[in-house]
BADRENZA-495852 format. One line per field, with one value per residue: residue number from 0; residue in three letters; x, y, z of N, C-alpha, C, CB in turn. Coordinates in steps of 0.2 Angstrom, whole numbers, plus 5000, padded with zeros to 4 digits. Each point is the difference from the previous one (the first is absolute). Glycine has a CB too. Example, Ala and Ser with C-alpha at 12.3 -4.5 7.8 and 13.67 -1.06 7.14 Angstrom:
2
pos	0,1
code	ala,ser
n.east	5066,5007
n.north	4972,5011
n.up	5039,4990
ca.east	4996,5004
ca.north	5006,5006
ca.up	5000,5001
c.east	5004,4996
c.north	5006,5005
c.up	5000,5003
cb.east	4991,5006
cb.north	4994,4997
cb.up	5006,4990
//
This chain:
234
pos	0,1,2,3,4,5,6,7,8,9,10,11,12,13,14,15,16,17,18,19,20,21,22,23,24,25,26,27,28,29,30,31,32,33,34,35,36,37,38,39,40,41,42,43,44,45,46,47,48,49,50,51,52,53,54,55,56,57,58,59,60,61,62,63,64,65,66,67,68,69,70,71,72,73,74,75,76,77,78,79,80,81,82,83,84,85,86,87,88,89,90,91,92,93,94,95,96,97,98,99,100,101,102,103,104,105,106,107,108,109,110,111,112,113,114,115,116,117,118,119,120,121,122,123,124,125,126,127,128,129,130,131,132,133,134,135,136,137,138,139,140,141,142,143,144,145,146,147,148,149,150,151,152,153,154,155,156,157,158,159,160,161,162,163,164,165,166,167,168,169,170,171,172,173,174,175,176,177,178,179,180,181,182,183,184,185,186,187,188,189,190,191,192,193,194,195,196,197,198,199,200,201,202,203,204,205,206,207,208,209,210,211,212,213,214,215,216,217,218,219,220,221,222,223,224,225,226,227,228,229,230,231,232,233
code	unk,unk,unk,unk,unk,unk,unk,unk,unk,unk,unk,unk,unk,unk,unk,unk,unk,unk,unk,unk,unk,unk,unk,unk,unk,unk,unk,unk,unk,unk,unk,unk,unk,unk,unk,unk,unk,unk,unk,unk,unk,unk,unk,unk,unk,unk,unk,unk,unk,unk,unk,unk,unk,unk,unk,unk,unk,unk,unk,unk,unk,unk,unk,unk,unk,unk,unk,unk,unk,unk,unk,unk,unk,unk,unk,unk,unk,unk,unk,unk,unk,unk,unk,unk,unk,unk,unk,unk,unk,unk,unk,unk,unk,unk,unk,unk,unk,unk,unk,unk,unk,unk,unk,unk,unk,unk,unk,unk,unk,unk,unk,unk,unk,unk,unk,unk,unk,unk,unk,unk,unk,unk,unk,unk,unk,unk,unk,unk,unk,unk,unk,unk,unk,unk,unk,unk,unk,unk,unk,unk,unk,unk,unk,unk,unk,unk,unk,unk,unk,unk,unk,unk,unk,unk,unk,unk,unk,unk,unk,unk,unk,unk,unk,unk,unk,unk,unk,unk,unk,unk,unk,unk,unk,unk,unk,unk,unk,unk,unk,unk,unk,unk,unk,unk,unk,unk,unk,unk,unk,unk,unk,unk,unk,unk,unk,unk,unk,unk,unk,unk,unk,unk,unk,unk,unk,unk,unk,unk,unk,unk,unk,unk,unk,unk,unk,unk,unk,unk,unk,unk,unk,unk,unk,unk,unk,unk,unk,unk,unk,unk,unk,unk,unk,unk
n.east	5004,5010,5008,4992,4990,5008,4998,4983,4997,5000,4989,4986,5008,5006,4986,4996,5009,4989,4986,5003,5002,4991,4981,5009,5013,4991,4988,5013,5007,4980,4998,5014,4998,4984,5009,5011,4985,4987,5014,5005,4988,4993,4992,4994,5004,5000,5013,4984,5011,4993,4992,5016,4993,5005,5015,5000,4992,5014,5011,4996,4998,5016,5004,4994,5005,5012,4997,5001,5009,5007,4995,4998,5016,5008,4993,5008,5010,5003,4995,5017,5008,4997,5001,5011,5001,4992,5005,5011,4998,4993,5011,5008,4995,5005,5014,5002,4998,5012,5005,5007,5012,4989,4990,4988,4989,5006,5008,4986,4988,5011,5003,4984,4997,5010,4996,4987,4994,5002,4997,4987,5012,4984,5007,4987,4999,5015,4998,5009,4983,5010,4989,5017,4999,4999,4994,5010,4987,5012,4977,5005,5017,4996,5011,4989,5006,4985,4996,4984,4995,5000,5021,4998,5006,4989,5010,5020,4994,4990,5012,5013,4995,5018,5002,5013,4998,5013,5002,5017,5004,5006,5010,4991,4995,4992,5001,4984,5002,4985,4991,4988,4991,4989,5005,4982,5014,4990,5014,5006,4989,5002,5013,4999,4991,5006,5013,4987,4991,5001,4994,4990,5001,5000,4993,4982,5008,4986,5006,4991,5017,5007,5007,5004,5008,5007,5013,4999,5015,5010,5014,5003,5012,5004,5005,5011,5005,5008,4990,5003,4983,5002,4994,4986,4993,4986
n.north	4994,5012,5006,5004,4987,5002,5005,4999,4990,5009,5021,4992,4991,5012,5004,4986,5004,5013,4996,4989,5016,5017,4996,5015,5009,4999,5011,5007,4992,4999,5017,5005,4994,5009,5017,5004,4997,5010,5005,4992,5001,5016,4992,5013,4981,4997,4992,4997,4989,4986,4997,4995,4992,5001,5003,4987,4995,5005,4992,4987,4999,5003,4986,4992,5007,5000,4982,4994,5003,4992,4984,5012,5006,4989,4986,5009,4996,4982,5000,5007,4994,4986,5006,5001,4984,4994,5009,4997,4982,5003,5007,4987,4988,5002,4998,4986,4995,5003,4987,5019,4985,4994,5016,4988,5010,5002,5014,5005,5002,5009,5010,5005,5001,5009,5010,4999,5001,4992,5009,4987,5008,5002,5004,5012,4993,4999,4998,4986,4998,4999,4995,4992,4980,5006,4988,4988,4988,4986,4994,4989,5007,5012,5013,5007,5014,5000,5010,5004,4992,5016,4997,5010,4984,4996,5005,4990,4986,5008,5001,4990,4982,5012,5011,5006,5004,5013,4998,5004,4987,5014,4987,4996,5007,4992,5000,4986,4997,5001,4998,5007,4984,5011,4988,5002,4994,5011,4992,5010,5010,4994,5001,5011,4999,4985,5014,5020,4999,5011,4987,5003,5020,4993,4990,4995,4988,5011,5011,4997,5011,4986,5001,4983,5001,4983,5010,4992,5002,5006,5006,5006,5011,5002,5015,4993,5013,4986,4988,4993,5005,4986,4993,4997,4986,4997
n.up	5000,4989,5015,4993,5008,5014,4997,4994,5003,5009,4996,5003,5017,5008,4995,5014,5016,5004,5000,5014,5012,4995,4989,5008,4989,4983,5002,5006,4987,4994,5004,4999,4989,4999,5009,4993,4984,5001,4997,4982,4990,5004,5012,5010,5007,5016,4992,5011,5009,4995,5009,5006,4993,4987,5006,5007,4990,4992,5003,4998,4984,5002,5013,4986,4989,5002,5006,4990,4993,5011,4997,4986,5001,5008,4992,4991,5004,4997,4983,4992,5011,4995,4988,5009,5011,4991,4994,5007,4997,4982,4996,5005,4990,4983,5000,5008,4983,4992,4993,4987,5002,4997,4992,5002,4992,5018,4993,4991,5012,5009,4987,4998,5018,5009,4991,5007,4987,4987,4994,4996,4987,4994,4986,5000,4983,4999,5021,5004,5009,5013,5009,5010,4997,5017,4990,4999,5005,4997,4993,4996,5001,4993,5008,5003,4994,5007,4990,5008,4986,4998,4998,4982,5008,4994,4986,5000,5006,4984,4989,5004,5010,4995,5016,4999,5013,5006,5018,5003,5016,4998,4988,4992,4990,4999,4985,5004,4979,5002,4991,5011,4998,5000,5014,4990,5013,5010,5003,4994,5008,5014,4997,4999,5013,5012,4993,5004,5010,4986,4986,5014,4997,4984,5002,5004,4997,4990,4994,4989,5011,5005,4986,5010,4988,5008,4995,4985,5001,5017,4996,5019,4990,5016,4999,5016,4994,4995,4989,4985,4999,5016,4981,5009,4986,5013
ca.east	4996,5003,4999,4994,4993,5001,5001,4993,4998,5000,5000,4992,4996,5000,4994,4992,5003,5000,4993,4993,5003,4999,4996,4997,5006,5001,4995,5004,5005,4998,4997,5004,5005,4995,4999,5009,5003,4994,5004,5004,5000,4995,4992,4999,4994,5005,4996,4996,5003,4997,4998,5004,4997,5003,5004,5002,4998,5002,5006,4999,4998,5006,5006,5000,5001,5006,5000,4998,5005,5007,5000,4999,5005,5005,4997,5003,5007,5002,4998,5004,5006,4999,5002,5008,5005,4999,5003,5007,5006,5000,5004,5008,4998,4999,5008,5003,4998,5003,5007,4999,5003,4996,4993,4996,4994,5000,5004,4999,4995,5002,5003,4997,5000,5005,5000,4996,4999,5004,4996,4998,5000,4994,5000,4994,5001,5009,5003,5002,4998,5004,4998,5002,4993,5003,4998,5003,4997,5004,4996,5002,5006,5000,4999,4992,5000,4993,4999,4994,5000,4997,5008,5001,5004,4994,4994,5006,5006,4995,5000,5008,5003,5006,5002,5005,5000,5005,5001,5006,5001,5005,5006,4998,4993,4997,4995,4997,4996,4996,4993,4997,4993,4994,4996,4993,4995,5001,5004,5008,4999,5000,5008,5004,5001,5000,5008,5000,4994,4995,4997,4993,4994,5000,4999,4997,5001,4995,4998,5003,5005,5008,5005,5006,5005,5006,5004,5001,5006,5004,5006,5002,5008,5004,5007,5004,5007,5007,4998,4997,4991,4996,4995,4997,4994,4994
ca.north	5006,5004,5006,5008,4997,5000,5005,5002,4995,4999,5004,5000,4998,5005,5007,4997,4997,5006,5004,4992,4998,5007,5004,5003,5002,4998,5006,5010,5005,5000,5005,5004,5001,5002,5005,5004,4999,5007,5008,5000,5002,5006,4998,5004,4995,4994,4994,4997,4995,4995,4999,4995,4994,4999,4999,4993,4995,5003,4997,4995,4997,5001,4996,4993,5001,5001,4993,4998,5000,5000,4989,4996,4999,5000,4992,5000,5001,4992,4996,5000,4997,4992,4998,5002,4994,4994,5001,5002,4991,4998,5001,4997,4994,5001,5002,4993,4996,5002,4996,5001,4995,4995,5001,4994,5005,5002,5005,5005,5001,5003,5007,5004,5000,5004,5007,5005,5002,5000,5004,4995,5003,4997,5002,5005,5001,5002,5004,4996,5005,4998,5007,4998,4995,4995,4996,4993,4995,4992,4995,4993,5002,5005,5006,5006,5007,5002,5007,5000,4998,5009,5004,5000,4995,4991,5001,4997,4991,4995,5001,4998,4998,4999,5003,4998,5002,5000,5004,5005,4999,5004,4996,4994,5000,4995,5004,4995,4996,4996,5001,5001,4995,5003,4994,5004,4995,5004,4998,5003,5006,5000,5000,5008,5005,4998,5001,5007,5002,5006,5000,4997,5007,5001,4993,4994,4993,4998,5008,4997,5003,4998,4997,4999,4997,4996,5000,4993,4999,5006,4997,5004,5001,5004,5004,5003,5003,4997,4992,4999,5003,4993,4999,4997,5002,4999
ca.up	5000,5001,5005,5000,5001,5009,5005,5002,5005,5006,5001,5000,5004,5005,4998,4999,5006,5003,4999,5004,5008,5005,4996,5003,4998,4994,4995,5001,4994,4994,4998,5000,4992,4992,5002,4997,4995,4997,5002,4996,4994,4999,4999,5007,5002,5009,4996,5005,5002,5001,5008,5002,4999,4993,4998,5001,4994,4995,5002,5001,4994,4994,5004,4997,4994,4996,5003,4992,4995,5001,4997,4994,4999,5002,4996,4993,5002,5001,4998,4995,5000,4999,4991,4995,5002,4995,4991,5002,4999,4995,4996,5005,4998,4994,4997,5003,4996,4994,4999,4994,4995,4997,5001,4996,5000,5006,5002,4997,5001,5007,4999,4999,5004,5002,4998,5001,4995,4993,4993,4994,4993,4995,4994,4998,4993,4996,5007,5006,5005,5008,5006,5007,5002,5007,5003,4996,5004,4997,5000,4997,4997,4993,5001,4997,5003,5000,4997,4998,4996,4995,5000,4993,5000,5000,4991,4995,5002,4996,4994,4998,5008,5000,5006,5005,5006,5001,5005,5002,5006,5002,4998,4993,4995,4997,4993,5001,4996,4999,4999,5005,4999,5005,5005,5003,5005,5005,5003,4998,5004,5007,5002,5000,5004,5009,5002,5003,5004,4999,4992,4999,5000,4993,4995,5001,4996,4995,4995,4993,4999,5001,4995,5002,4991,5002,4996,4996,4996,5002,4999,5008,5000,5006,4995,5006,4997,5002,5000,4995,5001,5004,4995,5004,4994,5003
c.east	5004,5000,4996,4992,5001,4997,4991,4995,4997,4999,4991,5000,5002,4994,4995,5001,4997,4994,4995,5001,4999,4996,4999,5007,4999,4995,5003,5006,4995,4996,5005,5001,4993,4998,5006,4998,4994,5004,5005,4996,4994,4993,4999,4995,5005,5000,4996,5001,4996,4999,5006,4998,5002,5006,5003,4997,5003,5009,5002,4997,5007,5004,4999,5001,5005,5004,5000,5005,5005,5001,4998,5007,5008,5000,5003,5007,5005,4998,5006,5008,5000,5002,5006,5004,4999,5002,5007,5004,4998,5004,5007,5000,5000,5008,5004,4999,5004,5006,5002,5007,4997,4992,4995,4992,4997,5002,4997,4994,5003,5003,4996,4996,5006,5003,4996,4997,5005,4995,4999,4998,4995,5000,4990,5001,5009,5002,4998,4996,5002,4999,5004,4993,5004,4998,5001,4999,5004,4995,4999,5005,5001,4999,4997,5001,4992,4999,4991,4998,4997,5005,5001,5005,4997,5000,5009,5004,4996,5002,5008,5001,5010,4999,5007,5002,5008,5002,5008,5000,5003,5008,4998,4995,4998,4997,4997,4997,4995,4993,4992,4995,4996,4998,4995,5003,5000,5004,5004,4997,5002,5006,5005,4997,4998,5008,5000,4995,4999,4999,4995,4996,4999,4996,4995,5000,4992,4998,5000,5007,5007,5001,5007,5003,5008,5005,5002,5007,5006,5008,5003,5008,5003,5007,5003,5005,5004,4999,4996,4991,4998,4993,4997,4992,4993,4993
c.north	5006,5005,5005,4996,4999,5001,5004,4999,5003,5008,4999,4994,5003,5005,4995,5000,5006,5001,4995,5003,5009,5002,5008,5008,4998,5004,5006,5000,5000,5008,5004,5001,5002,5009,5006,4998,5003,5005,4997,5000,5008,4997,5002,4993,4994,4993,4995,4992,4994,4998,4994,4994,4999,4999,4993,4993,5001,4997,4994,4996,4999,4995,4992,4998,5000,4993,4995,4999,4998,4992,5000,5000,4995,4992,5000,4998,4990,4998,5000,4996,4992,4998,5000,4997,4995,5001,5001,4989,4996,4999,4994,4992,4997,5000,4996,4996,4999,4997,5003,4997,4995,5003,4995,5004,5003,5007,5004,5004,5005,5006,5006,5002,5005,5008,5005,5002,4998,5002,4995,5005,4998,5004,5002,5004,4999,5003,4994,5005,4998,5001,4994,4993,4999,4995,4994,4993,4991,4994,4996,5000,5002,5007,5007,5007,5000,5006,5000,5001,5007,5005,4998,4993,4995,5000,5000,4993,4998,5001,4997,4996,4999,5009,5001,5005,5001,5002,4998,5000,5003,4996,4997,5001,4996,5001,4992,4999,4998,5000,4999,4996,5002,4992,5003,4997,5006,4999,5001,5007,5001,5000,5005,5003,4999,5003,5011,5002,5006,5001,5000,5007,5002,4995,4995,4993,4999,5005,4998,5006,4998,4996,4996,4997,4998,5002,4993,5002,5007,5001,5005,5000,5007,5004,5001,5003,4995,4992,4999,4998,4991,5000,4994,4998,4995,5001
c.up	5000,5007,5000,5002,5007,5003,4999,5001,5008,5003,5003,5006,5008,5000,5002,5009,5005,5001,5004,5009,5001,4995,5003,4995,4991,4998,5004,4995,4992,4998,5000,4993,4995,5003,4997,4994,4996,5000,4995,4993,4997,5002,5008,5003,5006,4998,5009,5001,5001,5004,5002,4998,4993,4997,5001,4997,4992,4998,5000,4993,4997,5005,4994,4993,4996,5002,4995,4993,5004,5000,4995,4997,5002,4997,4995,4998,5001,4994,4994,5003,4999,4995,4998,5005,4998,4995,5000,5001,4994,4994,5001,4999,4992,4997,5003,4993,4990,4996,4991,4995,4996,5001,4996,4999,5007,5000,4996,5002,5006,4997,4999,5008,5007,4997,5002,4993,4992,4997,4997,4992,4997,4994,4997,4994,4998,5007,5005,5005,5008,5005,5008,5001,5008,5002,4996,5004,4995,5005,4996,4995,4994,5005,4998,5001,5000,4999,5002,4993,4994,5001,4991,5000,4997,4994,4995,4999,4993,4993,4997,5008,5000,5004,5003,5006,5004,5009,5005,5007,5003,5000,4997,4997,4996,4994,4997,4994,5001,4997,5003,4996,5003,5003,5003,5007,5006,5006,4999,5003,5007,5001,5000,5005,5010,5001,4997,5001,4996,4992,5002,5004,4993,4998,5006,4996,4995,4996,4992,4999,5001,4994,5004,4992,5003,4994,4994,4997,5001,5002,5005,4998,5004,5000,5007,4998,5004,5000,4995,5002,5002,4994,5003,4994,5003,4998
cb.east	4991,4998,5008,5008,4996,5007,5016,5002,5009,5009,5011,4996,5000,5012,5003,4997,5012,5010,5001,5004,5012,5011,4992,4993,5008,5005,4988,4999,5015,4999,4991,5004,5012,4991,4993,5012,5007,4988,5000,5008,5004,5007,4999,4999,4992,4994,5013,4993,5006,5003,4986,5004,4990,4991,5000,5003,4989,4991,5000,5000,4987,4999,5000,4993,4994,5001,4995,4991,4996,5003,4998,4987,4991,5001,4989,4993,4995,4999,4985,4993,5001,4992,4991,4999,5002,4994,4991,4996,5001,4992,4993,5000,4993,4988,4999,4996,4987,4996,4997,4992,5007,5010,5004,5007,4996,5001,5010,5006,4993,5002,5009,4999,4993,5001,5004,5007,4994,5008,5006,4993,5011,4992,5014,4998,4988,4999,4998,5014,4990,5006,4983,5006,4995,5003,4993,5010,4985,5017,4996,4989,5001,4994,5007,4991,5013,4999,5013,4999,4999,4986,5007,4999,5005,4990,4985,5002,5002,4991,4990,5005,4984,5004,4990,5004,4987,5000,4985,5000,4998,4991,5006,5003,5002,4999,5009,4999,5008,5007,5007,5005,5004,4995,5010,4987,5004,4990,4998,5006,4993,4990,4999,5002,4996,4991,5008,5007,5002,5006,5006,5002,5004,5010,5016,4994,5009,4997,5007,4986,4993,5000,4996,4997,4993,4993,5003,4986,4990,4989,5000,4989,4999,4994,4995,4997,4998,5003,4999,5014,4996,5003,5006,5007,5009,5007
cb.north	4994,4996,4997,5009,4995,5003,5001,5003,4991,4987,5005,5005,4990,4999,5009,4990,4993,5004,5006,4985,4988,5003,4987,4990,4998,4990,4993,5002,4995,4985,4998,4998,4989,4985,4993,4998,4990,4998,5006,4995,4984,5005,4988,5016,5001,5007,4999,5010,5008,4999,5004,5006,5001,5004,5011,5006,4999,5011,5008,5004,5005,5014,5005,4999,5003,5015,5005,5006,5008,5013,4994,5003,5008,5012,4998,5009,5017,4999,5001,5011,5010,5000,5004,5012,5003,4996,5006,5018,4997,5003,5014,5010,5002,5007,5011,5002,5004,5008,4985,5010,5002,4990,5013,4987,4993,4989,4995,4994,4988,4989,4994,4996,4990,4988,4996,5004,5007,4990,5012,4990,5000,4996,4992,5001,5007,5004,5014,4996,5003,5001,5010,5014,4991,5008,5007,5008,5011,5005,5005,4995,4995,4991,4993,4991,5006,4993,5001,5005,4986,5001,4997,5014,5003,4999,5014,5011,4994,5002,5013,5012,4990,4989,4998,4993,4994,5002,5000,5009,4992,5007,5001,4992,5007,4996,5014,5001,4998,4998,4997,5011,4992,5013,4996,5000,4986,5001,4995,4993,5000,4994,4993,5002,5007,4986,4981,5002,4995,5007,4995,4984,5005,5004,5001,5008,4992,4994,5009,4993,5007,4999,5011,4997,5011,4989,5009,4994,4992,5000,4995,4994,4994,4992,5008,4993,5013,5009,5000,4996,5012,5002,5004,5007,5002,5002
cb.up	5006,4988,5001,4989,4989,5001,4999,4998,4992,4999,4992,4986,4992,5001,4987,4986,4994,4996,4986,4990,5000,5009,4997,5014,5014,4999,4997,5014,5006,5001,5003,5010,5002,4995,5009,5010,5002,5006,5016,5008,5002,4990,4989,4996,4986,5012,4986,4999,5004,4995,5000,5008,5008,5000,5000,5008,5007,5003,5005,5013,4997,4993,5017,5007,5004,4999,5009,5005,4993,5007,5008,4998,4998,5009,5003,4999,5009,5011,5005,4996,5008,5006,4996,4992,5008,5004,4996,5008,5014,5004,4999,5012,5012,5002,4998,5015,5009,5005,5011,5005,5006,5003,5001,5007,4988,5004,5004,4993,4996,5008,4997,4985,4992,5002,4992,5011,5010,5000,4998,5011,5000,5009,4998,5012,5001,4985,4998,4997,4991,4997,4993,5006,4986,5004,5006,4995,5006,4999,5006,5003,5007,4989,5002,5002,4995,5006,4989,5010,5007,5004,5016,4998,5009,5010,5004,5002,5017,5008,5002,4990,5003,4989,5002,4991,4999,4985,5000,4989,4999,5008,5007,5005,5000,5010,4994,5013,4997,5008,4993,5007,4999,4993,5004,4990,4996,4996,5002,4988,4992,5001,4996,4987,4986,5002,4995,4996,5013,5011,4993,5001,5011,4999,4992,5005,5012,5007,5009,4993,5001,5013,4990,5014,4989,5007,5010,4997,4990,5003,4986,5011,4988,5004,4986,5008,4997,5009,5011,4994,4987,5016,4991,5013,4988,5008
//
């Protein structure tokens, strides 16, 4: 949680804290201040204080309140942190995995994976075209990406399924030949997006807009400076 939300947090719960235990003292400076702040700006008028009571049901409303936000936030706050240590050891666990002497379609799966993002190359008529993917899963040992089927991407595999794919670990790189197969079934769909939970505010295995597509006749090759390229076909 950032310090400035805190601290004003913890301004308005002292202001409430105050107005519940010494209502009496709290509606005097309050009138003071709208009274000095009429005079300052010009307006000729009083301002008129609340009765105690109300104020202390008031106070007491807003204390619990900010009671509230502050475990919702601070719930939030753990819930990420958590993500980004499992993700963080996923990754570690992932890159541990990585073996790019004797890479196989396992290493190529993990390394894309490890990257995160990569890029998938598609052609659109006589222009090449390129945008950022992240999603790469591995059912019944074929390697699948997933897009939406009303994306210019879906309408270019369709027409031309030959693709390639590339991505940049900050030392090694991968560039990936192959030809992409649409998999209507709802079982490949499900798969993908049980291994990424926030597709399924997009996507659903029954829609008619998810697209998964396996790679075929694909040809993975692995570049490191200073090391001859590793060739991997699947």
């Amino acid at each position: 949680m950032p310090i400035l939300f805190k601290i004003i947090l913890l301004i308005l719960f002292i202001v409430f804290f105050f107005g519940f235990f010494f209502t009496e003292k709290y509606l005097q400076l309050q009138h003071r201040f709208f009274s000095w702040y009429y005079k300052l700006i010009g307006i000729d008028a009083q301002f008129k204080t609340k009765s105690p009571t109300l104020t202390k049901i008031t106070s007491l409303i807003a204390i619990v309140f900010l009671c509230f936000i502050y475990a919702a936030i601070v719930e939030d706050s753990n819930k990420k942190n958590q993500n980004a240590t499992a993700t963080q050891e996923q990754k570690t666990a992932i890159a541990e995995t990585v073996n790019l002497e004797e890479p196989d379609m396992k290493t190529v799966y993990d390394f894309l994976k490890k990257c995160e993002t990569y890029y998938l190359a598609t052609v659109e008529n006589d222009q090449p075209r390129v945008r950022p993917f992240g999603t790469v899963d591995i059912f019944e040992d074929k390697i699948y990406i997933q897009t939406g089927k009303v994306k210019n991407v879906s309408k270019q595999m369709a027409k031309n399924p030959k693709v390639e794919i590339c991505a940049f670990d900050g030392s090694s790189w991968i560039r990936i030949e192959a030809t992409v197969v649409n998999d209507d079934r709802i079982e490949a769909k499900q798969h993908m997006l049980d291994n990424y939970p926030s597709l399924r505010q997009m996507y659903k295995a029954d829609d008619d807009n998810t697209q998964v597509l396996y790679l075929k006749d694909a040809t993975a090759t692995f570049y490191s400076f200073g090391k001859d390229p590793k060739v991997v076909k699947f």
